[in-house]
C-alpha positions as CSV (number, residue, x, y, z in Angstrom):
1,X,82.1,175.5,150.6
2,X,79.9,175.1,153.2
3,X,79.6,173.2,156.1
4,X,79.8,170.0,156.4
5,X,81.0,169.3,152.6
6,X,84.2,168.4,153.1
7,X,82.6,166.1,155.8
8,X,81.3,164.5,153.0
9,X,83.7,164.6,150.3
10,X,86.0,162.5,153.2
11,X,83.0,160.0,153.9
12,X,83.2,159.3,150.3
13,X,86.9,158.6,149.6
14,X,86.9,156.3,152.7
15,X,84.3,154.3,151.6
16,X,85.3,154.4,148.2
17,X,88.8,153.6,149.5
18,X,90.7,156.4,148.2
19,X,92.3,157.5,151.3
20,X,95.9,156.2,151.8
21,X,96.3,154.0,155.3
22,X,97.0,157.2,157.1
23,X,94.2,159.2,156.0
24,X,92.3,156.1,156.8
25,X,93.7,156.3,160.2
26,X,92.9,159.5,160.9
27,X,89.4,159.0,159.8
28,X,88.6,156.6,161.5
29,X,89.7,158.0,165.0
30,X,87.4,160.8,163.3
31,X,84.9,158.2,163.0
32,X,85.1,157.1,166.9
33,X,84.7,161.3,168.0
34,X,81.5,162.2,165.5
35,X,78.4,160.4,165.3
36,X,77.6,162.4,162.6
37,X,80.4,161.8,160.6
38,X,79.3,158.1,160.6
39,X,75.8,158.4,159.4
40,X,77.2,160.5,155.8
41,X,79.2,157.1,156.0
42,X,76.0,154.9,155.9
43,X,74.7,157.0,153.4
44,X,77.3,156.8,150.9
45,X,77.8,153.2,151.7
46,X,73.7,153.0,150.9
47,X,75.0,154.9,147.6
48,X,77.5,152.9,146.3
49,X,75.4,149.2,147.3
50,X,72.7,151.1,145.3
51,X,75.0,152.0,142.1
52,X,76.3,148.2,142.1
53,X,73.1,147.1,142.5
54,X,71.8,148.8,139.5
55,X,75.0,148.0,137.4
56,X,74.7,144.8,137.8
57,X,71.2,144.6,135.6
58,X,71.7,142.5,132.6
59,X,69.8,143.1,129.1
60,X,66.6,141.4,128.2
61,X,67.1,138.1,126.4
62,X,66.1,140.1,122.7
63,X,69.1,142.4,123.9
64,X,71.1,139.6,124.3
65,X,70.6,138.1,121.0
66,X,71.1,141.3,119.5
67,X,74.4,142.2,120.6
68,X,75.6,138.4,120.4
69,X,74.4,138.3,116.8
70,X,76.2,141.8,116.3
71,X,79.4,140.2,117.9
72,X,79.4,136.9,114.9
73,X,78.5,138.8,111.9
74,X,82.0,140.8,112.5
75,X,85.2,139.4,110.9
76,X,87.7,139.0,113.4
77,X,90.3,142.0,112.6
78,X,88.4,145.1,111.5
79,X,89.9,146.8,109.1
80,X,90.2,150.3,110.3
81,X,92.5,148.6,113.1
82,X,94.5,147.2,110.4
83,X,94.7,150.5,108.8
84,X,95.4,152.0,112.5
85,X,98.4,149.8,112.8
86,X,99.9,150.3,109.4
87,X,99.4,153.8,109.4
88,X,100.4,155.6,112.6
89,X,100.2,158.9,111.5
90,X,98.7,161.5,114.1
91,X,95.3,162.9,113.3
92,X,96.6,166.3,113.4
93,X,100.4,167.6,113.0
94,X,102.5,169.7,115.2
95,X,102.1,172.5,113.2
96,X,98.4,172.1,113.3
97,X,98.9,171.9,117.0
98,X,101.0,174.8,117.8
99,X,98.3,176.9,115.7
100,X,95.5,175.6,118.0
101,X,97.6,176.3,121.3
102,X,98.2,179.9,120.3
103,X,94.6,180.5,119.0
104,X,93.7,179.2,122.9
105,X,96.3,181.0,124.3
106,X,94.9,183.9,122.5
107,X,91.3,183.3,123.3
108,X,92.1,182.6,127.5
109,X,93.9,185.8,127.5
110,X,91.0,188.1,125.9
111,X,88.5,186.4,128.1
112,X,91.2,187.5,130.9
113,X,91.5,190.9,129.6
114,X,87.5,191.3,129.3
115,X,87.0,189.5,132.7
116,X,89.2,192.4,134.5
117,X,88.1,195.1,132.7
118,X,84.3,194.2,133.0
């Protein structure tokens, strides 16, 4: 890692709001100590007004028709729902899944094996 990136990475979950009130604190007081550490702040806040900005572009009005023309042509329960709910079998079965964890199991350990050895 180097330095600065978990500078970073911290400036991102506060203003994202991923820190719990403590971590928050403690950033914060952070904040207060490292000029720094509250301009990669600005910029992410600078990213995230820019990613809401451009998520909140809508479709053309052709688009628009489009998808609301889509949206009427289609009955109102589709029928592989229907099918989903009265047949809840899984895709695959636990046989079929114990095969697959062993054939990975088997595969992680040879690229283990060749990893050391190489």
């Amino acid at each position: 890692m180097r330095p600065g990136q978990q500078g970073d990475m911290r400036a991102a979950d506060y203003v994202l709001g991923l820190m719990s009130p403590v971590e928050s604190a403690r950033f914060e007081q952070d904040l207060r100590k490292d000029p720094g550490l509250v301009g990669e702040v600005e910029a992410w806040r600078e990213r995230v007004a820019r990613l809401k900005a451009e998520s909140e572009l809508t479709p053309h009005a052709e688009m628009r028709r489009r998808i609301a023309d889509g949206m009427s042509e289609r009955p109102a329960t589709s029928s592989a729902l229907v099918a989903a709910k009265t047949n809840p079998r899984p895709l695959i079965g636990r046989t079929e899944t114990a095969v697959l964890g062993l054939l990975l199991g088997a595969m992680l350990g040879a690229t283990a094996v060749w990893l050391a050895l190489g």
